[in-house]
C-alpha positions as CSV (number, residue, x, y, z in Angstrom):
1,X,2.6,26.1,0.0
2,X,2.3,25.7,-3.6
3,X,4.8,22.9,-5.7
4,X,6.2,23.3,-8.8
5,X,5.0,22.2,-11.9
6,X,8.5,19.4,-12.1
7,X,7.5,18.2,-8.6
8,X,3.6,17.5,-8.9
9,X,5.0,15.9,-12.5
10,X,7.3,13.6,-10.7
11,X,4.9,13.0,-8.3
12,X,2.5,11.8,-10.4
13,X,5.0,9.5,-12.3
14,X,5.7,7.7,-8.9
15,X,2.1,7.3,-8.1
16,X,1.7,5.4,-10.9
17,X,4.5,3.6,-10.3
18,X,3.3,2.5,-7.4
19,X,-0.3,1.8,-8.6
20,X,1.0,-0.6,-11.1
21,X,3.3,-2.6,-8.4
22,X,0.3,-2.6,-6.4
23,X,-2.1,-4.2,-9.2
24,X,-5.5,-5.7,-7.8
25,X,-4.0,-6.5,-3.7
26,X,-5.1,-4.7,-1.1
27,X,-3.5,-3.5,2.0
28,X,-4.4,-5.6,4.9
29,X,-7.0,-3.5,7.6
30,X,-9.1,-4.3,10.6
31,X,-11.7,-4.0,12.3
32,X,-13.3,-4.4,15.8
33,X,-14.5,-8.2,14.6
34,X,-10.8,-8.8,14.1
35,X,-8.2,-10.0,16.7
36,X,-5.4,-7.9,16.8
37,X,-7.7,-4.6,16.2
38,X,-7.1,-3.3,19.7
39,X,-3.3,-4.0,19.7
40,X,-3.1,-2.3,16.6
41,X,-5.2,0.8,17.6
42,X,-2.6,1.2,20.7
43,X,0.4,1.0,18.6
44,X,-0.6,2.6,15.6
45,X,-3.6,5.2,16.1
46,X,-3.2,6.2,19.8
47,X,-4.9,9.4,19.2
48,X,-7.9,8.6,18.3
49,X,-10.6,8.4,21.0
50,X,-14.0,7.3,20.8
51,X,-17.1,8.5,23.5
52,X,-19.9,6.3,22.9
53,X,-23.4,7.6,22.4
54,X,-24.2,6.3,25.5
55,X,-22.0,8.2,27.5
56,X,-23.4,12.1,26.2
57,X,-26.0,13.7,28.3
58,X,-29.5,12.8,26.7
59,X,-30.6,16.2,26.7
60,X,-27.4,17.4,24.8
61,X,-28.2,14.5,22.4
62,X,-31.7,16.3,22.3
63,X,-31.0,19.4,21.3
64,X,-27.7,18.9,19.1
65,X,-29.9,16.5,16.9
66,X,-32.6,19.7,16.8
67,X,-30.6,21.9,16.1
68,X,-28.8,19.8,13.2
69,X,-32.5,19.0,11.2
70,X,-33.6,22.9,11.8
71,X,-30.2,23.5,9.8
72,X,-31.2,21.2,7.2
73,X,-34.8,22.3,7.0
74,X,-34.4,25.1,6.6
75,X,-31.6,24.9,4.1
76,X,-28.5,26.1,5.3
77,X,-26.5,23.3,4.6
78,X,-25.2,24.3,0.9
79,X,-22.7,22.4,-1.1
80,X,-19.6,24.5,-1.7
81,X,-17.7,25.4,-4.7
82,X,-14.1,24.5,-4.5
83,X,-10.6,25.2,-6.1
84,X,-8.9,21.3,-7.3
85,X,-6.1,21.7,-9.6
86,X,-7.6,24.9,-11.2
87,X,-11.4,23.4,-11.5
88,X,-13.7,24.1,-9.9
89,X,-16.0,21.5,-8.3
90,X,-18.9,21.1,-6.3
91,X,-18.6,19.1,-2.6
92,X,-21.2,16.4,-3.0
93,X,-21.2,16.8,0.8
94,X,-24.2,20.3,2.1
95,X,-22.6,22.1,4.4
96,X,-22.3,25.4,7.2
97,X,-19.6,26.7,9.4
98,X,-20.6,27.9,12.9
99,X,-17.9,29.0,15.3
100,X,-16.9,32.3,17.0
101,X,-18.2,35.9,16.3
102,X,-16.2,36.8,13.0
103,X,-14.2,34.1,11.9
104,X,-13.7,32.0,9.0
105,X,-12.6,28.6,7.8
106,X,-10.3,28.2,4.7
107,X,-10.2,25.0,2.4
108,X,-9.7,24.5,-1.0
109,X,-9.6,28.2,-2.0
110,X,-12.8,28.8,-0.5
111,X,-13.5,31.3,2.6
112,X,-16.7,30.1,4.7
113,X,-17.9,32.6,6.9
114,X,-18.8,31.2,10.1
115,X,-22.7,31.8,11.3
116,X,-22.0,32.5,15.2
117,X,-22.8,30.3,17.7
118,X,-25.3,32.8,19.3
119,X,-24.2,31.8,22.8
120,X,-24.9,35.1,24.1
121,X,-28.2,37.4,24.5
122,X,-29.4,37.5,20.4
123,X,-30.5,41.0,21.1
124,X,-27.1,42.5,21.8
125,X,-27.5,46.2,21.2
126,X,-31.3,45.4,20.0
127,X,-30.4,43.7,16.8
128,X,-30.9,40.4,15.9
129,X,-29.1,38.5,13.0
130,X,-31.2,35.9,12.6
131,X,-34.5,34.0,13.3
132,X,-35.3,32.5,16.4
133,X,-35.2,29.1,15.5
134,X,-31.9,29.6,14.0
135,X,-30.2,31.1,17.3
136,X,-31.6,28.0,19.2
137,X,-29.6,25.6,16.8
138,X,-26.6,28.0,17.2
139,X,-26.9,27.9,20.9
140,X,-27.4,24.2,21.0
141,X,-24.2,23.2,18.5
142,X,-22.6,25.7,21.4
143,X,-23.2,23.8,24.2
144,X,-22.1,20.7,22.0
145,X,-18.8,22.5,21.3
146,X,-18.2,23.5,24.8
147,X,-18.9,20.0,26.0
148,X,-15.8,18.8,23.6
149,X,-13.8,21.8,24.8
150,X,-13.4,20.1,28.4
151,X,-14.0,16.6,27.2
152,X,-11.5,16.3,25.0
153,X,-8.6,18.2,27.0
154,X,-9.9,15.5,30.6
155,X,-11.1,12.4,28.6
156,X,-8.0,10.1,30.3
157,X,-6.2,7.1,28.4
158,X,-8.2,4.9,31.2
159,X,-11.8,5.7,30.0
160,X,-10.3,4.0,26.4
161,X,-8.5,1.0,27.6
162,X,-11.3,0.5,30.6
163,X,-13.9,0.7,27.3
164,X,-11.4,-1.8,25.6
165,X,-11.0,-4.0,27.8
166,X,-14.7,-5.0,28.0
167,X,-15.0,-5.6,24.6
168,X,-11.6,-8.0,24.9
169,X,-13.2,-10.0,28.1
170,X,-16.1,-10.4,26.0
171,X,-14.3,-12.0,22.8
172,X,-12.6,-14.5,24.5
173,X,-15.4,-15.5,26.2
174,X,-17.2,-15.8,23.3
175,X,-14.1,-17.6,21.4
176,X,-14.1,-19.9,24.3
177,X,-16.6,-22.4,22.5
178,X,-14.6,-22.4,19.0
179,X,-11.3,-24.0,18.8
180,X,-10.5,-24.4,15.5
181,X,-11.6,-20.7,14.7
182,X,-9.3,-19.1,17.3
183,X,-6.6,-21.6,16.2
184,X,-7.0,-20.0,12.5
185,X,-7.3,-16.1,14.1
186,X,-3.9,-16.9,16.0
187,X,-2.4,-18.0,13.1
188,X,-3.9,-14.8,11.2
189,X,-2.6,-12.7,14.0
190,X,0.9,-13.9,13.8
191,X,1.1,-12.9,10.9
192,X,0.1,-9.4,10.9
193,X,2.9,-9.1,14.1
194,X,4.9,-10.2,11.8
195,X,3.9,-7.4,9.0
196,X,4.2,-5.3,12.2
197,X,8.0,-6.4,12.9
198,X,9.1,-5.9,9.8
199,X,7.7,-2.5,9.2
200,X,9.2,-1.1,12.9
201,X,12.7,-2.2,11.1
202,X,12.6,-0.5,7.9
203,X,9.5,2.0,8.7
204,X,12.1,5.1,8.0
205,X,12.1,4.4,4.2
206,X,8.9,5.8,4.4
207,X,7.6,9.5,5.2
208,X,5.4,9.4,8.0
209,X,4.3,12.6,8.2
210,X,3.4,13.7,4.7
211,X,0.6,15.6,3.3
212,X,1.8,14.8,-0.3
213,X,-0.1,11.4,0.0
214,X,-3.1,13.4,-1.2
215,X,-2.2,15.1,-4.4
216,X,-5.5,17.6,-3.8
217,X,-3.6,18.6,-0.2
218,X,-5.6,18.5,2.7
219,X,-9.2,19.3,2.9
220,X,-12.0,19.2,5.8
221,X,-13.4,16.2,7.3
222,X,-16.5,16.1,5.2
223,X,-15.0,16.9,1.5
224,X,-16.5,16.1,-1.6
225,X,-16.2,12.5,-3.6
226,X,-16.3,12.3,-7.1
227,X,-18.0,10.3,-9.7
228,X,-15.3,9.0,-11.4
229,X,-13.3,5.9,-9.9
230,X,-9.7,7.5,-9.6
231,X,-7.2,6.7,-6.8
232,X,-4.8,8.9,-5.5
233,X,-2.2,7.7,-7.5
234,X,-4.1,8.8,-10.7
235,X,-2.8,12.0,-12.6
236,X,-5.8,13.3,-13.9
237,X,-8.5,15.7,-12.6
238,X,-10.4,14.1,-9.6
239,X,-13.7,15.6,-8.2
240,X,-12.6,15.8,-5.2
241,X,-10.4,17.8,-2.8
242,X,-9.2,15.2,-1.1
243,X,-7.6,11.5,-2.0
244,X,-10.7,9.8,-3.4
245,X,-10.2,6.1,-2.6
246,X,-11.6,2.8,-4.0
247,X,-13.1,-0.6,-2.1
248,X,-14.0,-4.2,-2.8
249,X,-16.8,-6.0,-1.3
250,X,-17.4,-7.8,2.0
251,X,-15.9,-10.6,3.1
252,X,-18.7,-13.2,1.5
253,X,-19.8,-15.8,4.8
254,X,-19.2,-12.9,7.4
255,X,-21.7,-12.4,10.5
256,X,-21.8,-10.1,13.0
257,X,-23.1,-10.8,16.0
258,X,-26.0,-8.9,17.6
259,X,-25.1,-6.9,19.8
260,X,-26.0,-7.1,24.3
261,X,-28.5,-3.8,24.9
262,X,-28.2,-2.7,28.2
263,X,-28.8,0.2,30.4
264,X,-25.9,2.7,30.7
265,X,-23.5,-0.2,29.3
266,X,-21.1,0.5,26.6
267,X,-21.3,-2.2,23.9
268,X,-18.3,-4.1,23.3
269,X,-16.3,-3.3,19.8
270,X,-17.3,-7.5,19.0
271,X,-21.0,-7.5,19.6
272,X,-21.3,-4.3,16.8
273,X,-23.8,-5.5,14.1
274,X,-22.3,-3.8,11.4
275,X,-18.6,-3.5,12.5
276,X,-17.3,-6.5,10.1
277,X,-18.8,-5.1,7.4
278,X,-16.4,-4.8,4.2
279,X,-13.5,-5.7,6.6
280,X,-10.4,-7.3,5.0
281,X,-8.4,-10.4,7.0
282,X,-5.4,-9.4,7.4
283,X,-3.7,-13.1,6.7
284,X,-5.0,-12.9,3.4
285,X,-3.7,-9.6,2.2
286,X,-0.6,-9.0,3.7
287,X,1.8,-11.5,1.9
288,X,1.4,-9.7,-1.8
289,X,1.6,-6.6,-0.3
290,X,5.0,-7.1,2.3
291,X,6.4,-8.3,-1.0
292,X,6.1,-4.9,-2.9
293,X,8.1,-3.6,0.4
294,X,11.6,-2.8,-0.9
295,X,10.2,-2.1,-4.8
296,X,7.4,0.5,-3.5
297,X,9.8,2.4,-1.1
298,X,12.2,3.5,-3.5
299,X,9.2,5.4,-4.6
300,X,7.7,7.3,-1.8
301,X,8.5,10.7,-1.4
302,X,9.7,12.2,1.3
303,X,7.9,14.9,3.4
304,X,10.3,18.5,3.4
305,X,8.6,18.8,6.8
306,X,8.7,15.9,8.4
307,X,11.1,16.2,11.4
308,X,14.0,13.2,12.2
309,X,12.5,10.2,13.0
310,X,15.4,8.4,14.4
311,X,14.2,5.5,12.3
312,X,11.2,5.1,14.7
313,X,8.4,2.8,12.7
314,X,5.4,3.9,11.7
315,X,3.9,1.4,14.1
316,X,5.1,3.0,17.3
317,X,2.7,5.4,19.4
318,X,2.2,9.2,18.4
319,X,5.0,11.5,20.1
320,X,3.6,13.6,22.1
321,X,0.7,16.3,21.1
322,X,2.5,19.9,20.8
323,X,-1.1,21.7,21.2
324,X,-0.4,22.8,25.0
325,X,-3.2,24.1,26.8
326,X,-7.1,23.3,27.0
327,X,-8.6,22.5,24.1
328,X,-10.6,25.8,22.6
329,X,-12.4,25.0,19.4
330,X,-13.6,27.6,17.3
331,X,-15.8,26.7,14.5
332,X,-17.4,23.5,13.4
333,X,-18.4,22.1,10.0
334,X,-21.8,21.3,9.6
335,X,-22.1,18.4,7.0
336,X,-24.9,16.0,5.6
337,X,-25.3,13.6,3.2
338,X,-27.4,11.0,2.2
339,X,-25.9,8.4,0.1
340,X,-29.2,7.2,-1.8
341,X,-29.0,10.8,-3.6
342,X,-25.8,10.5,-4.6
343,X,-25.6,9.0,-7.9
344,X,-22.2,6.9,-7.4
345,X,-19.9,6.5,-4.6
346,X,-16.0,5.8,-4.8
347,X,-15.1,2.5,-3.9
348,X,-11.7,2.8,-1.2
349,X,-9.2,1.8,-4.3
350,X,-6.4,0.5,-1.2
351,X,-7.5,-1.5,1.3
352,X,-10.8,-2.3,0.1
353,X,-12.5,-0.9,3.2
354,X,-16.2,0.0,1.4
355,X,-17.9,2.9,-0.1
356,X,-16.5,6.3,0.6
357,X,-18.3,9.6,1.6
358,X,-15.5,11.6,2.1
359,X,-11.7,10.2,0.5
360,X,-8.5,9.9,1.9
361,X,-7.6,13.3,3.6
362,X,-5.9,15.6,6.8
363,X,-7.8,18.4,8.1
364,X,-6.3,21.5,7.3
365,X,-6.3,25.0,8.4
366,X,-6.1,23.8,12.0
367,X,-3.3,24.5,14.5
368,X,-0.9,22.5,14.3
369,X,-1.3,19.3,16.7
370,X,-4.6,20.5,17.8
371,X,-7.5,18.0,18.4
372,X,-10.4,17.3,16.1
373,X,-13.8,16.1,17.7
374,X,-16.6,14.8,15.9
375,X,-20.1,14.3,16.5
376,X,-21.7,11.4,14.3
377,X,-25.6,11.2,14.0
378,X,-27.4,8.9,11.6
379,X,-30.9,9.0,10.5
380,X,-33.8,7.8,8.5
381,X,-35.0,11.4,7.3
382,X,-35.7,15.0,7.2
383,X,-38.5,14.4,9.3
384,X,-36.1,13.5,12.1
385,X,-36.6,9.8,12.4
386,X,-33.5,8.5,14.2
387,X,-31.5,5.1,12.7
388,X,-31.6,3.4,16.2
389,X,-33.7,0.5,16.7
390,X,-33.8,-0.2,12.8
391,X,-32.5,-3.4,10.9
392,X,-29.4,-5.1,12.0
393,X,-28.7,-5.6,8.0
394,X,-28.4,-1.8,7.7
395,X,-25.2,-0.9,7.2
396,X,-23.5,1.9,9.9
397,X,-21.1,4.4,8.8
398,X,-17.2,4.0,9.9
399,X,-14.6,6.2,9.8
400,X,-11.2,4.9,8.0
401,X,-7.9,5.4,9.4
402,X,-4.1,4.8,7.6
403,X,-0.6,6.0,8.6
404,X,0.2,8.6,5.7
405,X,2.5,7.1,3.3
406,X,2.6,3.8,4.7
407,X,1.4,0.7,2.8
408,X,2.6,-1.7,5.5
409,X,1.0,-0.6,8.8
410,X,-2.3,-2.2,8.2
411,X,-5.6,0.3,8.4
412,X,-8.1,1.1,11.0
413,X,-11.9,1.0,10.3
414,X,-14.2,2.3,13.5
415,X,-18.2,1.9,13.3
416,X,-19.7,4.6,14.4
417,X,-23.2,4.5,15.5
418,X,-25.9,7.1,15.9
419,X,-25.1,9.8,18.6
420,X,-21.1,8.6,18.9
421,X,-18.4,10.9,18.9
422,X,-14.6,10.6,18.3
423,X,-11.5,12.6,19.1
424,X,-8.6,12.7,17.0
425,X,-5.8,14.0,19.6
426,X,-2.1,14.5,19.5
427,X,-0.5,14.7,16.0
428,X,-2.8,12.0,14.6
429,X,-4.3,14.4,12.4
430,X,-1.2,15.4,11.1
431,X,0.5,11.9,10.7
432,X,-2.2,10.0,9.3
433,X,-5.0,10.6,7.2
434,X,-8.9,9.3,7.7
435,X,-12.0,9.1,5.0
436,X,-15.5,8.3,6.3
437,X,-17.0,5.5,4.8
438,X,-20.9,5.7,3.9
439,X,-23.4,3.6,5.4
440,X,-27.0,3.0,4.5
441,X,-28.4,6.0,5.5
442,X,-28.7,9.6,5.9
443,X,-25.8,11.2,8.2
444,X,-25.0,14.6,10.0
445,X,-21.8,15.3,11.3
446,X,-20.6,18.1,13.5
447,X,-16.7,18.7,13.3
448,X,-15.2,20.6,15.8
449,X,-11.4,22.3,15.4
450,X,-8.9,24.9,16.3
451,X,-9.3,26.5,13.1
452,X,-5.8,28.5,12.2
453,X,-6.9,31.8,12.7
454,X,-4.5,34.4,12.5
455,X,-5.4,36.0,9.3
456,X,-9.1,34.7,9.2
457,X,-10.8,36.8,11.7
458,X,-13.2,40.2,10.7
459,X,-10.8,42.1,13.8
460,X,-8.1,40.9,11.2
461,X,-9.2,42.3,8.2
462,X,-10.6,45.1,10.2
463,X,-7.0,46.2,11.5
464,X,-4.9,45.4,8.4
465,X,-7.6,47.9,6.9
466,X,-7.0,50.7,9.3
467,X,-3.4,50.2,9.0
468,X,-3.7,50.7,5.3
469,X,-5.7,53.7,5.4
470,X,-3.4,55.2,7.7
471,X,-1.7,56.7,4.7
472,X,-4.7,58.4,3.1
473,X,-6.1,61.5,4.4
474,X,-8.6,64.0,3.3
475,X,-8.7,67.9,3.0
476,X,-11.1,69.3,5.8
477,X,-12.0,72.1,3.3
478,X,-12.5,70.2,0.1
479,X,-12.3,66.6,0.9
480,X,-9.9,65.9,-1.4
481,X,-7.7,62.5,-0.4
482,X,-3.6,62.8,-0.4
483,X,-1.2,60.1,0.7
484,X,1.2,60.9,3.6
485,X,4.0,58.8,3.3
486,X,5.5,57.7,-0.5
487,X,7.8,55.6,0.4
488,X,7.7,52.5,-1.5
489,X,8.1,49.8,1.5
490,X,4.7,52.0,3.1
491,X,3.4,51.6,-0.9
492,X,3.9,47.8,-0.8
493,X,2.1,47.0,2.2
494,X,-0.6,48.9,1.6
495,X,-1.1,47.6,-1.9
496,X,-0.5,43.7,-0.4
497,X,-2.9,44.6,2.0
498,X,-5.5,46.5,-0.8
499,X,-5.2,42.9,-3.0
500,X,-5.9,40.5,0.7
501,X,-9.1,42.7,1.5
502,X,-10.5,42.1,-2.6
503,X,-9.5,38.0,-3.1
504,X,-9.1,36.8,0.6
505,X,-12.6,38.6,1.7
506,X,-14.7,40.5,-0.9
507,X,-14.4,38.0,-3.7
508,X,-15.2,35.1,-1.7
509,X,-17.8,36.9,0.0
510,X,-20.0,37.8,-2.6
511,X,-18.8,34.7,-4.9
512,X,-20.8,32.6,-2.4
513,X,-20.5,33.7,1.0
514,X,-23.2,35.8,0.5
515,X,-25.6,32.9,0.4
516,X,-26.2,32.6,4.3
517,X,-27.6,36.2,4.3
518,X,-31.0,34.6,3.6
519,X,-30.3,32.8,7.3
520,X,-28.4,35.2,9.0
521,X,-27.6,38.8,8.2
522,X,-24.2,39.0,10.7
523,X,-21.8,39.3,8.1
524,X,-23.7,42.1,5.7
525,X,-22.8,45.3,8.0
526,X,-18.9,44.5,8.3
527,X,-18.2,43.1,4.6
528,X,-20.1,46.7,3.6
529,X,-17.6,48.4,5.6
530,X,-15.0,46.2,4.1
531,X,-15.8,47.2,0.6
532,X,-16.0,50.7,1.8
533,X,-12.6,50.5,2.7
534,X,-11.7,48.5,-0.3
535,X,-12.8,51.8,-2.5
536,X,-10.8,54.0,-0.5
537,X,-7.7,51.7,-1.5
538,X,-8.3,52.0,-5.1
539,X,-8.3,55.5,-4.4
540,X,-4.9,55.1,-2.6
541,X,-3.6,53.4,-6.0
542,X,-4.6,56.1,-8.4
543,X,-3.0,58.8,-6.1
544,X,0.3,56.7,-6.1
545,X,-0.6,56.1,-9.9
546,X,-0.4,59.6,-10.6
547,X,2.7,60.6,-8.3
548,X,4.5,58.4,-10.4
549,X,3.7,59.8,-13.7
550,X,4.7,63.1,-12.1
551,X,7.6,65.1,-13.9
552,X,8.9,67.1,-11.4
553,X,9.7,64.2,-9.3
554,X,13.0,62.4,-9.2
555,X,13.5,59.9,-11.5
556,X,15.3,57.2,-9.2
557,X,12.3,57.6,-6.6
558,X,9.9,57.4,-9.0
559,X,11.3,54.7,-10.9
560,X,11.5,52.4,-7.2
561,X,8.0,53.4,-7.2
562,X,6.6,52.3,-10.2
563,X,8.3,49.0,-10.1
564,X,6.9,48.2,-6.7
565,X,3.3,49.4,-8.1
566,X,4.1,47.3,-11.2
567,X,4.1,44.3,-9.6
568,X,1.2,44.6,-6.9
569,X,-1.2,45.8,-9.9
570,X,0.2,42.9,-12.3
571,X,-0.6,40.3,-9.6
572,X,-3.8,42.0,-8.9
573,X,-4.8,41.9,-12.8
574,X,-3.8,38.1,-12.5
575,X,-5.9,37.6,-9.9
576,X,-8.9,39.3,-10.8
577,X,-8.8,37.5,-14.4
578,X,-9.0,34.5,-12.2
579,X,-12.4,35.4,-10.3
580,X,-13.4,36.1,-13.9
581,X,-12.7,33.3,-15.6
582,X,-14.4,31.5,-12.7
């Protein structure tokens, strides 16, 4: 939905509004060093679920983490050029989608055309789309995809709080020895239930649901981050297609214990070497910025879609998911980066959570409630060398977590180490927003979705096509084309449908689409076809082109005519200038 020129200009007066009452504080967050982390994670972010490393086949582990360096070997993970606020910018995050036969994935302006997953025989009808190490990394990011597809719809609450509750048996065994520290984390604690009580009474000031938080709108889990240091609130052009957020250091004196290895154990969230790292106490934060309460909320805008809340607090659990059925997930997005190439990172401007990879954002293009499953895998190189067993210094990469438009329910940090995976279930993707905070090293992800997929398949295009054409036939003795029907509703749709095929498909096709052809040649037949059919269309507009201009016609109907064609060919001449001027 696009907004109005008055309404991103408001907007953009309020963010700065609120950037200036927020001045240098920073809302409070925790992590899993942090008492109150997992009381927080229940209230607050009861979607997201976490599968340790440990608990993924080996030989899925294997072959996933194959199959993810042959994609980077052989260079199929390209950044993408992208559509924020009529620039167009590169995603400093390399990147392919995989998913079914024929569909796409939608971000930012930008159509990626999904390499298949190859799950089937790779000679159907003798032909063979790619090379065979290729189809083995397909095949392999398919077995990956159909072990989220079950995992994700059976993983039960239990397996969380079970996982939960070893880390909490472990903390206060390990608190046991230190009085006057868990004196000064109760007192800390207190406080933040505090923060908590007094955001569950006025939490409906505040839009809970909105996507507006992100001026750029939503973008992918992987986006691109900029090299200029602008928050959210900011009103200029940001390289990034998604809220670019800022950080300040560690907490200076902070250790983290090292943590129990163990056969087949899962590591509580305490003994994490690196899950401390950059966190934020929440005593020390939270006063300055439970002041700025009643002044900030006069400022947030409200989301148009957000349903009646019944004053329920931002604090409370997710209602429940409105995806029904199994989980199926469609395509994934292949990303990499490696944050010693990149030249500068974004510091997270709100809570001062560390260095971000990817800012402030929803997935988009999903269905609406649907889960999100993400595989995490760290490493040294392109040569395959894995991060575990390295320095306990090194620094692991976390994912961030907020409510959206909420600056009192403190944030949600989650280290994720090599081979982990997390789910993002219910409406958490949809009523908060996540970035993914850069460690010290190299890191694939694979993120799984329910793409929205109605108008983004080839059988799509393929049929609005054929219904287009359905007005054009041709002369058996000449071949000459005439239209059958002139009515101008049948003129409308198919001149809608003539402009989807050239800017929805063929544009963004051969704009950069066309760059996987080197790795796989799926999509070259059908988006030949598709141009074919394009050229047929144009045809169609000339013949209603020159109907118009007949004289013997009647005025009235050509008149209706010519206005309808008016408009279809003046947003096609808008549209095409566009492509150009990109």
């Amino acid at each position: 939905m696009k907004r109005s020129g008055d309404s991103e200009g408001e907007k953009r007066r309020k963010r700065r509004k609120l950037l200036q009452e927020l001045g240098d504080q920073k809302i409070p967050f925790l992590g899993p060093s942090d008492r109150g982390f997992q009381q927080l994670w229940d209230s607050s972010y009861s979607g997201l679920v976490l599968r340790r490393s440990c608990s993924l086949p080996a030989e899925l582990h294997g072959r996933v983490q194959a199959a993810l360096f042959t994609l980077r070997r052989k260079g199929c993970l390209l950044r993408d050029l992208v559509r924020v606020r009529d620039r167009d910018v590169f995603t400093s995050v390399s990147r392919a989608l995989l998913g079914e036969p024929g569909h796409t994935y939608r971000y930012l302006d930008t159509r990626l055309f999904a390499i298949p997953w190859h799950n089937e025989d790779a000679e159907v009808k003798g032909q063979r789309c790619c090379d065979l190490d290729l189809s083995t990394a397909c095949r392999a990011l398919s077995e990956l995809n159909a072990f989220f597809c079950t995992d994700v719809s059976h993983l039960k609450e239990g397996d969380r709080l079970a996982q939960r509750a070893k880390g909490e048996a472990e903390t206060k065994q390990a608190e046991e020895g230190d009085a006057e520290s868990k004196h000064s984390e109760e007192s800390k604690n207190s406080e933040g239930g505090e923060s908590e009580s007094r955001q569950s009474e006025e939490g409906d000031t505040e839009s809970k649901h909105s996507e507006e938080w992100d001026v750029e709108s939503k973008h992918s889990e992987e986006g691109c981050s900029g090299s200029k240091p602008e928050g959210e609130w900011e009103t200029g052009p940001r390289h990034s297609s998604e809220e670019e957020e800022s950080t300040s250091q560690a907490k200076p004196g902070e250790k983290a214990s090292e943590p129990e290895q163990g056969e087949g154990k899962l590591p509580s969230w305490e003994s994490r070497s690196s899950s401390s790292s950059g966190t934020k106490k929440m005593g020390s934060q939270e006063k300055p910025v439970t002041q700025l309460k009643h002044s900030l909320s006069d400022y947030h805008i409200a989301d148009k879609e957000e349903p009646a809340s019944g004053g329920q607090s931002c604090s409370q659990p997710s209602p429940p998911q409105k995806y029904t059925g199994p989980a199926k997930f469609n395509v994934t997005l292949i990303n990499y980066m490696d944050p010693a190439a990149m030249s500068q990172l974004k510091e997270e401007p709100y809570y001062g959570m560390g260095k971000m990879a990817v800012g402030w954002h929803h997935d988009e293009n999903l269905l609406t409630h649907s889960p999100v499953a993400v595989y995490s895998y760290s490493c040294q190189s392109d040569k395959g060398e894995s991060s575990e067993g390295g320095s306990g210094d090194r620094a692991c990469w976390r994912i961030g977590l907020k409510v959206a438009w909420d600056i009192h329910t403190p944030g949600l940090t989650l280290p994720l180490e090599s081979g982990d995976c997390y789910y993002m279930r219910d409406d958490l993707n949809s009523t908060h927003q996540h970035c993914v905070l850069a460690g010290d090293i190299a890191r694939f992800s694979s993120t799984h979705r329910v793409a929205e997929c109605s108008r983004g398949t080839l059988s799509y295009i393929q049929s609005q096509c054929q219904s287009a054409l359905s007005n054009l036939a041709s002369e058996p003795e000449t071949g000459a084309h005439r239209l059958l029907s002139l009515l101008p509703a049948t003129l409308q749709h198919c001149e809608e449908i003539h402009n989807e095929v050239e800017f929805e498909w063929l544009r963004q096709y051969w704009f950069q689409g066309q760059r996987y052809t080197r790795f796989c040649s799926w999509w070259s037949v059908p988006m030949e076809q598709l141009e074919g059919d394009w050229r047929l269309m144009e045809t169609m507009t000339m013949l209603f082109l020159a109907t118009v201009e007949e004289e013997g016609r009647a005025a009235e109907g050509r008149r209706e005519m010519a206005e309808t064609l008016l408009s279809a060919l003046t947003d096609r001449q808008q549209q095409r200038q566009q492509w150009r001027d990109r």
